[in-house]
Structure formats: C-alpha cells, structure tokens
C-alpha positions, 0 to 999 in steps of 0.5 A: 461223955464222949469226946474221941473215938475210932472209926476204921471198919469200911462202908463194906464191914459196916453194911454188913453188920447193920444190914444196910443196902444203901450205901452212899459212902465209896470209902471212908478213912480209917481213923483212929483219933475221931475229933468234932466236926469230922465227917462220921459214918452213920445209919439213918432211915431212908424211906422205909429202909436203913441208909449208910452216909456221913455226918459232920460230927458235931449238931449244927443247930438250925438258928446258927447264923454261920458253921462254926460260930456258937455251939454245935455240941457232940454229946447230948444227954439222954436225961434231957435230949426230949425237952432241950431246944437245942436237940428236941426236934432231932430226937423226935423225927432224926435218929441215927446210930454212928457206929465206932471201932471204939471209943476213948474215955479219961480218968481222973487220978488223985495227983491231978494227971488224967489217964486216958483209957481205949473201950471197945468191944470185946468182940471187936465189933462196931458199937451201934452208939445212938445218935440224933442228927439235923440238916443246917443250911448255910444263909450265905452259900445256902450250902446244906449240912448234915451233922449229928451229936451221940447221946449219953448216959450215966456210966455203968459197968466198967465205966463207973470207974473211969467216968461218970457218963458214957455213950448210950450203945445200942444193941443190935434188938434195939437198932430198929425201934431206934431208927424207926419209932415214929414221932409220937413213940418218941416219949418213950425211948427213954425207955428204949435206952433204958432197955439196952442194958449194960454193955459188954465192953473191954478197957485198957490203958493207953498213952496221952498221944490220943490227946492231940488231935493230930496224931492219928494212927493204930498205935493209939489203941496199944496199951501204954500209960501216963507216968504219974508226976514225981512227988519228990 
C-alpha cells in the first residue's frame, strides 16, 4: 500500500520532468509527510494534451452524501481497480499520474515493533505513480471536488522485504498509454501495469517521527531507526 509520501519537487521541476505545459498550480508546499485528504500534485489529460493541478488525496466516491463521511480510499489495487464500484469508472475514463519525491513503507519486525523505511528513486527523480481520479459535488454547497486514490500492486524487488504491496510506478514509455487510453483500451492496462516492470528504487531506514502527521520536515527522510523493545 501507500499511506505517506513526499511531494517537494516545485510545479517548475514537476513540468519539466513530465512535460507539462499547462500548469494550473502557482506554488505548491513542500511536504515531506503527505497524509489523506491533502491537496496532491497531479497530471491529468486535458483536451489532448498533459495538465499539471491538484487533488485531494483520497477518492471521493460520487454517492457520498457529505466530504469526509464514509470511505474515501488513497490506494486502490490494480487486481480489481476495473470491476470495483467504488473505483470502475475512474479507472476507465479518469487516470492520472501523481508524482512523489518519494514514499514511505513500514516493516513489520518479530518483536511486534514496525520500522518505518523512505523509498525514493535512485536518481532522485519524481516517481510517476498511477492514479485514478473523480469529481464530487457537494449536495449542500454544490461546492466540486476533485480527488484521487494510487493504485498498487504486489511488491516486488526491493520492496518484497519491507511490504507485500507497493505503488504501481510508471515509467516514463508508459506515462502516455496511461494518460491517454481511451475507454475501450481500458481492459488492458492491466497489462500496461504489468509492462512497467520492476522499478529501480533506494530504501533506507528512518525514524518513527514520520508516524505523526504533524511533524513535517526534511529530517524525516535521514536515515534513523527504531530501538527494538528490551526483552530483559
């Protein structure tokens, strides 16, 4: 799954690397504790070409009778993304890549403790994870809101060992099949997923300070550890 990540490449940095000249976001905070319902960078496709916005992170579904009440999941499994209610529609007509600096994932020890561990890519790039998105329109306020979930996959690679599930990371030969399939290719990205391959990612430790919310900061990303409980 993916529950936290980082977002503090610029809508500058982020045009650059996904080629994007339509930018409809002036500045965007640097964050290195992404939590739900958080406004996200994200690229859509916008009348035939690439768009740069937001998303509230976390996809509103359009029955829901008031923002924050009943689900509204961040991850979405790709196994079943195309027959869920919940994400079907999204996944046939609403794709999107959200971009992350990184993302964070925590392993399970035997003593019961979990060790939170920062995966980013080796290059330091923005990873391209594959989204779906939908708009929500508020009954009361009629107030619209756009918002998305990341789709994931069973772990492979490096992240075998920390989880059993990880983003689905496109790379950059897939980001327009993504974007742009039309409704009836929508069967098989599933093998577009499949396609991406394993990516190259870096993982090291870090301390259990990403675990509140509230702290927020570039010292979340330096390596650190969590003491193993004392068995005496």
């Amino acid at each position: 799954m993916c529950g936290r990540y980082v977002s503090v490449s610029t809508p500058e940095q982020l045009a650059e690397r996904f080629e994007v000249a339509d930018v409809t976001v002036e500045q965007l905070r640097q964050r290195f504790n992404v939590a739900p319902t958080t406004q996200v960078p994200a690229v859509l496709e916008r009348d035939g070409g690439w768009a740069l916005g937001t998303l509230r992170w976390g996809l509103v579904p359009r029955w829901a009778k008031q923002l924050g009440k009943g689900p509204q999941p961040i991850n979405a499994r790709v196994e079943t993304v195309a027959e869920k209610p919940m994400f079907r529609s999204a996944f046939r007509k609403r794709r999107c890549i959200l971009p992350a600096d990184g993302f964070y994932e925590w392993q399970k020890r035997e003593s019961g403790t979990k060790q939170p561990w920062y995966i980013h890519d080796p290059d330091d790039q923005p990873l391209a994870f594959a989204g779906i998105w939908g708009s929500w329109t508020d009954p009361g306020t009629d107030e619209v809101v756009h918002s998305c979930a990341i789709l994931t996959r069973e772990a492979d690679g490096l992240m075998t060992d920390l989880h059993d599930r990880m983003p689905v990371v496109l790379p950059p030969n897939l980001w327009d099949t993504w974007l742009a399939a039309e409704e009836a290719e929508a069967p098989y990205l599933h093998d577009v997923v499949a396609a991406a391959g394993t990516p190259a990612l870096q993982a090291h430790e870090v301390s259990d300070r990403v675990n509140n919310v509230r702290n927020d900061g570039p010292e979340l990303v330096e390596p650190g550890t969590v003491e193993e409980p004392d068995e005496t």
